[in-house]
Residue, then its C-alpha position, 0 to 999 in steps of 0.5 A: x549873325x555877322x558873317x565871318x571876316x578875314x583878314x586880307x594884308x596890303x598889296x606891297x613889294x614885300x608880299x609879292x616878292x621883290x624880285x617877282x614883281x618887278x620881272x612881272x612889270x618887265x614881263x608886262x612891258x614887253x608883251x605891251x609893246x610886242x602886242x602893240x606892234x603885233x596889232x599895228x603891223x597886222x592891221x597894215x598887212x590887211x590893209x595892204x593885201x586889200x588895196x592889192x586885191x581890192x580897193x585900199x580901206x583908207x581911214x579917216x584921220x579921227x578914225x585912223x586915230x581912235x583905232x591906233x589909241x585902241x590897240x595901244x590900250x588893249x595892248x597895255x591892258x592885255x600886258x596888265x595881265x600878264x603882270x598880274x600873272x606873274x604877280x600872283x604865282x608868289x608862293x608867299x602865302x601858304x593857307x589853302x584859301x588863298x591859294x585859291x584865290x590865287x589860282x583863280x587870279x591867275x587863271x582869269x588872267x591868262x583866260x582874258x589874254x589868249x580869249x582877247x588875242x583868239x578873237x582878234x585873230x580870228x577877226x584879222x584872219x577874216x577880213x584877210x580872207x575878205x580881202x582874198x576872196x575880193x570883197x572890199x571893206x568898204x562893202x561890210x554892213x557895219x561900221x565898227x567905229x560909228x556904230x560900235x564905239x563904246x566897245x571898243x573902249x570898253x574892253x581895254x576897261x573891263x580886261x584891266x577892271x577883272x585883273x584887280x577884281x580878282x586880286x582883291x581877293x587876295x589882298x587889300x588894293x588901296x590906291x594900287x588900282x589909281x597908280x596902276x591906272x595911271x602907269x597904264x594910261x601913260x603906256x597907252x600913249x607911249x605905244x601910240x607913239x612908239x608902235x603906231x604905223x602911219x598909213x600913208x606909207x602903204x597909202x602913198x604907194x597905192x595913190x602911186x599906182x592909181x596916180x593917173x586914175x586920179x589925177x583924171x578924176x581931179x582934172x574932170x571934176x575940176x573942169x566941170x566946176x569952170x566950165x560947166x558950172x557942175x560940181x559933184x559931191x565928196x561921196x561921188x567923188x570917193x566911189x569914182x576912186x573905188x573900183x570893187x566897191x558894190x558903190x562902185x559897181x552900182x554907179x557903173x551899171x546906173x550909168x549904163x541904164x541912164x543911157x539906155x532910156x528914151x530921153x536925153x541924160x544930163x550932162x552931169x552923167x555924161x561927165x561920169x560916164x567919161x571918167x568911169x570909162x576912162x580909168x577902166x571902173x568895170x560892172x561884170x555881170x557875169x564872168x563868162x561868155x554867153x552866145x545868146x546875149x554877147x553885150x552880157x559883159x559889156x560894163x558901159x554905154x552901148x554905142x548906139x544908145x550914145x548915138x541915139x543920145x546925140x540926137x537929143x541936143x544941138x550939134x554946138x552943145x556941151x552935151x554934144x563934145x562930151x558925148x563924142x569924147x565918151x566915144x573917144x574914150x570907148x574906141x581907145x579902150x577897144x584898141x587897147x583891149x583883148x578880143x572876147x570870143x568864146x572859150x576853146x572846150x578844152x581848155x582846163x577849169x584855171x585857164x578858163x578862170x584866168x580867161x574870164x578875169x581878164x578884160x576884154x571887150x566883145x567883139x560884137x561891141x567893137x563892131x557896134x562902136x565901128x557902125x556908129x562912128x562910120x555913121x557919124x563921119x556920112x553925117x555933115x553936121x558932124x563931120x568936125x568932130x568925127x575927124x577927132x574920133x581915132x580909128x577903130x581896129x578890128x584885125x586884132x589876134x584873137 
């Protein structure tokens, strides 16, 4: 038994209405461009609370470039369906059949629109609080764009593919589809050009805020190729210009552990210890003041353990004027430091959080540092390189 069939008329101007078409193109063009614009401008002020809290995410040029050619296209597909929206509110037929469909073509469209802008907002306002609360991106266990790719091209698809789906209920598509297709490829590069924020504006003013972080990190791993023959990878390098990073943190606390073994450290890590104590990268165990272990906090080399490492080379070894350029770097942080003592009863819950958030240095490791820079000035063979060691002070206020 054949199964009945009706007859569906061509998709045209005519029987969507002049007039309704074309404000269902101008209505899809601008929520296209306004969503593009929503999305780029969103994604940046992440970007920016991030580097503000945490550590700046900086994509990589093929990632950065992917991202913004995603975001044009959703914003292209997502204004489709507000076209079609339009499109299909046309009264022009009048048969209960088709008014179902109608309705059915609508709605679909609008419930990809707002489902599509809840998950990206929903999505924006978590890794907004992500950013808040200090986690860095760099520390998410997924990769979007390594592992996740194809949905990301998927979806722009799929949103523009339904639309058509559902009109073709209604009407007979012809080559509608490929011209549409088209008009919104060529809109998606249109956003792109038009819409897209470059990145290095907000990363230039966090490059400018960590400038000498950087540029110390650049003049040691530049020495250590000349002089010492050491070169260390770009990963190593990326996780020195981190700060909050669990990366970062772990290669502060190793750092320490190497020093605190029984045998003698490379100078490789002896170079790393420099640089993390001079830009100040901080591993905090804890953020309060424990009386039974006052070294809980301390992030670096202990002063002794570096004296016990002195002992491992010769008094003219590279080690050697690196390890007492670590002790420079640790008496220069003291000096410029708050005292830690414990925290007054009293004081209120935020002050007391404020309190731990800053940094300082226990007073119990200023003492330390001092014993050991003393010891060192009594001993003969290290008398030259003592007189470079600044003083250290301990009438600070506390």
């Amino acid at each position: 038994m054949n199964k009945p069939y009706f007859k569906k008329d061509k998709i045209s101007i005519q029987n969507i209405g002049k007039q309704r078409f074309w404000f269902g193109v101008i209505a899809g063009l601008i929520s296209a461009f306004t969503l593009s614009l929503i999305f780029n401008r969103m994604r940046e002020t992440i970007r920016f609370i991030s580097g503000v809290s945490v550590d700046l995410v900086i994509l990589k040029e093929d990632e950065f470039l992917f991202f913004n050619y995603f975001f044009a296209a959703l914003a292209s597909s997502l204004g489709f369906s507000i076209t079609i929206w339009v499109w299909m509110r046309s009264k022009i037929y009048q048969r209960k059949k088709y008014k179902r469909y109608k309705e059915q073509a609508k709605t679909q469209a609008l419930f990809f629109f707002w489902t599509i802008l809840f998950l990206t907002a929903q999505l924006s306002y978590l890794l907004l609080f992500v950013a808040l609360a200090g986690v860095s991106s760099f520390d998410l266990p997924i990769d979007l764009y390594q592992d996740h790719w194809l949905l990301f091209v998927l979806t722009p698809l799929v949103i523009f593919l339904q639309n058509w789906f559902s009109v073709r209920l209604i009407y007979k598509s012809g080559l509608w589809i490929f011209y549409s297709l088209c008009i919104s490829a060529i809109l998606t590069f249109i956003l792109y050009y038009t819409t897209t924020v470059n990145q290095n504006e907000i990363n230039s003013i966090y490059f400018k805020n960590n400038k000498n972080a950087y540029e110390y990190i650049e003049k040691e791993t530049q020495k250590a190729k000349k002089n010492y023959r050491i070169e260390f990878s770009e990963n190593t390098i990326e996780i020195l210009k981190q700060w909050n990073t669990n990366s970062a943190t772990e290669q502060v606390r190793s750092l320490q552990q190497d020093f605190n073994k029984k045998e003698s450290v490379n100078l490789k890590t002896i170079l790393l210890e420099k640089i993390s104590i001079h830009n100040y990268k901080y591993y905090n165990k804890y953020r309060y003041y424990n009386e039974r272990n006052p070294f809980i906090n301390w992030p670096y080399a202990f002063p002794k353990d570096i004296l016990n490492q002195l002992n491992y080379f010769d008094i003219n070894s590279n080690e050697t004027k690196e390890l007492f350029e670590i002790l420079k770097e640790l008496i220069i942080l003291a000096n410029k430091s708050k005292l830690e003592v414990k925290t007054p009863e009293s004081t209120s819950y935020f002050n007391r959080e404020k309190y731990n958030s800053e940094y300082k240095v226990n007073i119990e490791v200023i003492k330390e540092l001092k014993e050991v820079c003393d010891s060192l000035k009594k001993i003969k063979k290290y008398a030259h390189l003592s007189k470079t060691l600044p003083e250290v002070k301990l009438n600070k206020t506390q």
